[in-house]
N, C-alpha and C positions, 0 to 999 in steps of 0.2 A: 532342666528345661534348656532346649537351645534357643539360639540366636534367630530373631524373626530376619527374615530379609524380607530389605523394604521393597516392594514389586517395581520396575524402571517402568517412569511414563511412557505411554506408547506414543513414540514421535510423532508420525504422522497423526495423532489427534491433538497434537500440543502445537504440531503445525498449522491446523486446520484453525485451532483456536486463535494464534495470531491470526491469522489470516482476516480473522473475522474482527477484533476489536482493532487491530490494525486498519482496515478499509472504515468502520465507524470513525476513527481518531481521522483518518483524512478528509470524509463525507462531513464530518461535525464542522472541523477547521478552518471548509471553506467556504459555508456554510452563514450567510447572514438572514435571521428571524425565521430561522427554520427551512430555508431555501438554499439549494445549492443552484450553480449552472456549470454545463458541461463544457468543457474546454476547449472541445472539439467541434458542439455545432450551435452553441451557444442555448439549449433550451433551459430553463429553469422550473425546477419541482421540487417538494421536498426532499432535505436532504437524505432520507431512509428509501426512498426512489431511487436514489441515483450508486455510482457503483463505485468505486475505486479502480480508476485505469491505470493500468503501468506503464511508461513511455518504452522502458525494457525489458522483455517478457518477464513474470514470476517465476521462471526456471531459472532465472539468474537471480540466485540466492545472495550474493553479494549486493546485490538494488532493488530485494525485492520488499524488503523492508524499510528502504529508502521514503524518504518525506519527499526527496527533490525527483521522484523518479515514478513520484504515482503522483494524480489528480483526478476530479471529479470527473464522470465521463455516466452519460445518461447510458443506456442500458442497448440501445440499438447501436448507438458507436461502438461502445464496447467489447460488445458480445457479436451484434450481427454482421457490423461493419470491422471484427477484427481488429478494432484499434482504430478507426479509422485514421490511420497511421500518417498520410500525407498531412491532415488535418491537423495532427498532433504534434508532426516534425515542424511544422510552420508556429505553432503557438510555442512549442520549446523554444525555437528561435528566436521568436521573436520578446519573448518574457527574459530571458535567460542568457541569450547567446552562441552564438557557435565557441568558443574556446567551453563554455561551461559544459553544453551535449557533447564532445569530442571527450569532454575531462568523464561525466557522466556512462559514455560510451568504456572508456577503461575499464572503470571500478567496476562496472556490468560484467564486464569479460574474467575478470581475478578470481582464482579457484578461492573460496573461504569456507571453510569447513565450520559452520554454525550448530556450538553445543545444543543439545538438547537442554543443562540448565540455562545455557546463554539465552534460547528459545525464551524459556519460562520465565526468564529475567525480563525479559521482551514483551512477555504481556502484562507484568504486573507494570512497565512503566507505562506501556499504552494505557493501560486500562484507566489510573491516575491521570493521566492527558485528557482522556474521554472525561471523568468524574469535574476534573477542573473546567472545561469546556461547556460542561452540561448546568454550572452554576450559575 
């Protein structure tokens, strides 16, 4: 008998799956009696309504799993209004700071080459965030 090899996770779905308990873990978070509100135009809905917005795109895999670089964001900011970005540069600032978005602004730009087990590590802690959240 030979040796089985063990099949490698296909990243891009390992990816997809953070992606997914990751914006849960931030929607839950912020999230009081089942309500979130968006950051950006202030609406509130429950929290399974509302999206996970990036302040720095999700292409920038160094912040894209970041807690300080995503927030609540209803679904027309988001997606229709692109971030609605002016809206979201004023509440970073004004939450946060300019030295903290400039610092934020770096770590966004840093090549990080994020394992596929690093990934998988990634969801088993979000998923625990979520489980502890949900209690």
């Amino acid at each position: 008998m030979g040796l089985v090899k063990k099949k490698k996770p296909n990243r891009k779905l390992v990816v997809k799956k953070l992606d997914a308990i990751f914006s849960q873990y931030i929607r839950l978070k912020n999230s009081t009696n089942g309500l979130a509100t968006c950051v950006t135009c202030g609406d509130t809905k429950p929290w399974k309504e509302m999206q996970n917005g990036h302040f720095y795109s999700r292409s920038r895999y160094a912040t894209r799993w970041d807690e300080n670089n995503c927030n609540v964001q209803c679904m027309k900011d988001n997606i229709f209004l692109k971030g609605h970005y002016i809206a979201y540069t004023k509440y970073m600032l004004d939450k946060h700071g300019r030295d903290f978005v400039d610092d934020l602004e770096v770590r966004s730009k840093q090549l990080h080459k994020i394992s596929t087990v690093e990934l998988e590590e990634k969801i088993v802690e979000f998923t625990e965030k979520v489980k502890q959240l949900q209690k």
